[in-house]
C-alpha positions as CSV (number, residue, x, y, z in Angstrom):
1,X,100.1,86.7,113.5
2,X,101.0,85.3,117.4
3,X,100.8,88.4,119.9
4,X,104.5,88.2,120.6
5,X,105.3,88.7,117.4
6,X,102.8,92.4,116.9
7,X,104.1,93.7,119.8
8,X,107.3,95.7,118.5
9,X,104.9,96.6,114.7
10,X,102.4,97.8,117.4
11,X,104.4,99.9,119.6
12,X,106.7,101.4,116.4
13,X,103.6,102.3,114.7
14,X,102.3,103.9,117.5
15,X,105.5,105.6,118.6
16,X,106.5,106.6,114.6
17,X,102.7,107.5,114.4
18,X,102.4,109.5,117.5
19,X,105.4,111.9,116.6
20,X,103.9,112.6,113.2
21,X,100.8,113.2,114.2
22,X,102.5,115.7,116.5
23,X,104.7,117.1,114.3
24,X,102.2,117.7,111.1
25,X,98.4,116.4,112.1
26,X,97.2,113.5,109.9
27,X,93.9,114.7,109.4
28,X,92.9,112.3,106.6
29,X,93.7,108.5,106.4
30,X,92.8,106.6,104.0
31,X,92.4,102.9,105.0
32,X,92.9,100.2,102.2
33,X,91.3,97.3,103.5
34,X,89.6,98.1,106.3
35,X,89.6,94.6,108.2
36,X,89.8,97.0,111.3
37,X,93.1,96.4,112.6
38,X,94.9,99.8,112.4
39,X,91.2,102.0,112.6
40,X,91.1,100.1,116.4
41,X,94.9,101.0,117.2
42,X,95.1,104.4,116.1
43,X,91.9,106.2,115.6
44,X,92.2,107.5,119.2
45,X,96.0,108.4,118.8
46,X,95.1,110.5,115.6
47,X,92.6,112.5,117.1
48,X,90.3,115.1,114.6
49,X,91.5,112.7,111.7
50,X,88.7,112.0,109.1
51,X,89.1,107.9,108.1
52,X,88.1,106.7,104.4
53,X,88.0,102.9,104.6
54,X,87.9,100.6,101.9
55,X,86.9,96.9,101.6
56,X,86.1,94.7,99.4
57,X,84.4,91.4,101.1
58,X,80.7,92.9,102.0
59,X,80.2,90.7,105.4
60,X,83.4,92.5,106.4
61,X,82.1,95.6,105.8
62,X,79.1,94.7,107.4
63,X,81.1,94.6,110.2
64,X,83.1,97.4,110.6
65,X,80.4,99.7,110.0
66,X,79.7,99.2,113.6
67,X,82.9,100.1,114.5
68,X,83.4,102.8,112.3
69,X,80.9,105.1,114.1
70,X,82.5,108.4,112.3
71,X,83.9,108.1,108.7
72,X,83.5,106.6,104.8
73,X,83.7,102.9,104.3
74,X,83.2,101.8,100.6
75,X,82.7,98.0,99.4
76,X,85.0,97.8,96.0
77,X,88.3,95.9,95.1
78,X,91.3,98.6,96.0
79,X,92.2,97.5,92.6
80,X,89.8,99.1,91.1
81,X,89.5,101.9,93.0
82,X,90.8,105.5,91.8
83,X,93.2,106.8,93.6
84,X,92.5,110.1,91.9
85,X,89.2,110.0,93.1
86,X,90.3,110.6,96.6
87,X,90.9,113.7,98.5
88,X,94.6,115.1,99.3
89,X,95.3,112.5,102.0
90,X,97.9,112.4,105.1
91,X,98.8,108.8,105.6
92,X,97.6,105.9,103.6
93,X,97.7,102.2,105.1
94,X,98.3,99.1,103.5
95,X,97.8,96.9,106.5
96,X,98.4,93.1,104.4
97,X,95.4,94.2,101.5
98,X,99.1,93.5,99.7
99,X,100.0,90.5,100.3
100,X,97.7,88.7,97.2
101,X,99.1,91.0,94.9
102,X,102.0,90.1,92.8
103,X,105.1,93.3,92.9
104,X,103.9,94.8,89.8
105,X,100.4,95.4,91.1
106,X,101.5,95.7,94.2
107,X,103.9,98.3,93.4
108,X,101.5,100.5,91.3
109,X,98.6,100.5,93.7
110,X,101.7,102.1,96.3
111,X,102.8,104.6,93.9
112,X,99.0,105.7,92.9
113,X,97.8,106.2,96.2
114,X,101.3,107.4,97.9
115,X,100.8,110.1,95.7
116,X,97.7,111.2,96.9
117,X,99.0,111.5,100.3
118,X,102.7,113.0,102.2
119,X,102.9,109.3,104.1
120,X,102.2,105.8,103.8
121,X,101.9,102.8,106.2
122,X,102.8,99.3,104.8
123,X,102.5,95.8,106.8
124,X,103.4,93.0,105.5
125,X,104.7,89.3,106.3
126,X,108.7,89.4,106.4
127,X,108.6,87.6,103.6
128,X,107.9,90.6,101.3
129,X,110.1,92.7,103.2
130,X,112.8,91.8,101.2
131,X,111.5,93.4,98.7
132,X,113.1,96.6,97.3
133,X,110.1,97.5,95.2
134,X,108.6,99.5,97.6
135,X,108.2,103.3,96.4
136,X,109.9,106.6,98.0
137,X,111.5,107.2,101.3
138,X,111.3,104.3,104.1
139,X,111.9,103.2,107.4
140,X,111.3,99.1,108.5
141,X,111.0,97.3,111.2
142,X,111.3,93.7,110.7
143,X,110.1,91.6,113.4
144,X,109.4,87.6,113.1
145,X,106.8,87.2,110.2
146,X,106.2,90.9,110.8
147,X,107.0,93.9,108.4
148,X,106.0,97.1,109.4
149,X,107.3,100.1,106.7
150,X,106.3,103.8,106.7
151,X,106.9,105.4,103.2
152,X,107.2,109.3,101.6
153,X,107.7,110.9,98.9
154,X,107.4,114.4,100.8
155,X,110.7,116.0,101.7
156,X,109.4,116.8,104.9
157,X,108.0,114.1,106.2
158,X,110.8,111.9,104.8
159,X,113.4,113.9,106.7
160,X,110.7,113.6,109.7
161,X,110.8,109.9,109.0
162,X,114.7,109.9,109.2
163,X,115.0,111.6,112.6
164,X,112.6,109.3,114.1
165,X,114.3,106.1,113.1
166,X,117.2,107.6,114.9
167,X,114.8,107.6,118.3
168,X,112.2,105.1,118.0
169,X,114.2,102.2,117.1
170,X,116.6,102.0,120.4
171,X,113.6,102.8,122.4
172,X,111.3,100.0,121.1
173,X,114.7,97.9,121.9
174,X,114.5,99.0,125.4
175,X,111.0,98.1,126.5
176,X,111.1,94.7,124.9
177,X,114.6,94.0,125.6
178,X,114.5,90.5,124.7
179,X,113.1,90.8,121.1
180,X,115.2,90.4,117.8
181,X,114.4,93.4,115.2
182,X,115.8,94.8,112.3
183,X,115.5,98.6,111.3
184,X,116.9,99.7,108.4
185,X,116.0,103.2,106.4
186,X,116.1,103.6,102.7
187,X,116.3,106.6,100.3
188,X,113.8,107.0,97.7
189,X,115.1,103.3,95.2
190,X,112.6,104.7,92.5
């Protein structure tokens, strides 16, 4: 993914991520696939959160654990993994584990672990984006080759979700002016 092109899923995540975080704490986030990517942008933004990391490529893990001074990182296919055998959770992130899954799979790993937790973070390329097969309440952004979707099934945090897209979107606009993004929100479509 080019820089250019992060830049708006970077600064909606952190804006959408920041004023959840604010309104309910996230205190447990549950990383599937842990190349890294979203621990190093928002671990400091979600302050007193507890991180469980999964991955499933060992000299990856290797890796992060050096990164992930505080936390649980676990070497397994998320596949395989038990979403049942987690704790209650506050935000689960996808960050592309999905995108060598076909919509079935990819679909029922959402639903197991979205239901485990009150909010869920899904990037993807643009090309998925299409999609409608993703679970529960959502806001996009679409941005180049860039999909960047929070999801709930939580009344709350849906509605939460709603009043956000309402604010964030126009003022992502306005501090990268010259960028072409979509936004759209969706009730729940299962």
């Amino acid at each position: 993914m080019a820089k250019a092109e992060a830049r708006p899923g970077t600064l909606y995540t952190v804006l959408m991520l920041d004023k959840l975080h604010e309104a309910r704490p996230i205190a447990c986030v549950f990383d599937a696939g842990a190349e890294g990517h979203s621990r190093a942008l928002l671990a400091d933004r979600l302050t007193g959160s507890e991180w469980l990391g999964i991955e499933v490529w060992l000299p990856v893990l290797d890796q992060l654990r050096l990164s992930w001074r505080e936390g649980r990182l676990t070497c397994t296919d998320i596949r395989l993994a038990a979403a049942a055998g987690l704790p209650a959770l506050d935000l689960v992130i996808f960050d592309h584990v999905l995108d060598t899954m076909g919509e079935d799979e990819a679909r029922t790993l959402v639903e197991a672990h979205l239901a485990r937790s009150t909010l869920g973070l899904v990037l993807m390329p643009a090309a998925r984006n299409g999609a409608r097969w993703l679970p529960a309440h959502r806001t996009t952004l679409i941005h180049g080759e860039v999909g960047v979707h929070f999801l709930s099934g939580d009344p709350e945090r849906s509605e939460h979700l709603t009043r956000l897209q309402n604010v964030v979107p126009p003022l992502v606009q306005r501090l990268l002016p010259g960028d072409i993004i979509r936004w759209t929100v969706a009730a729940s479509l299962s």
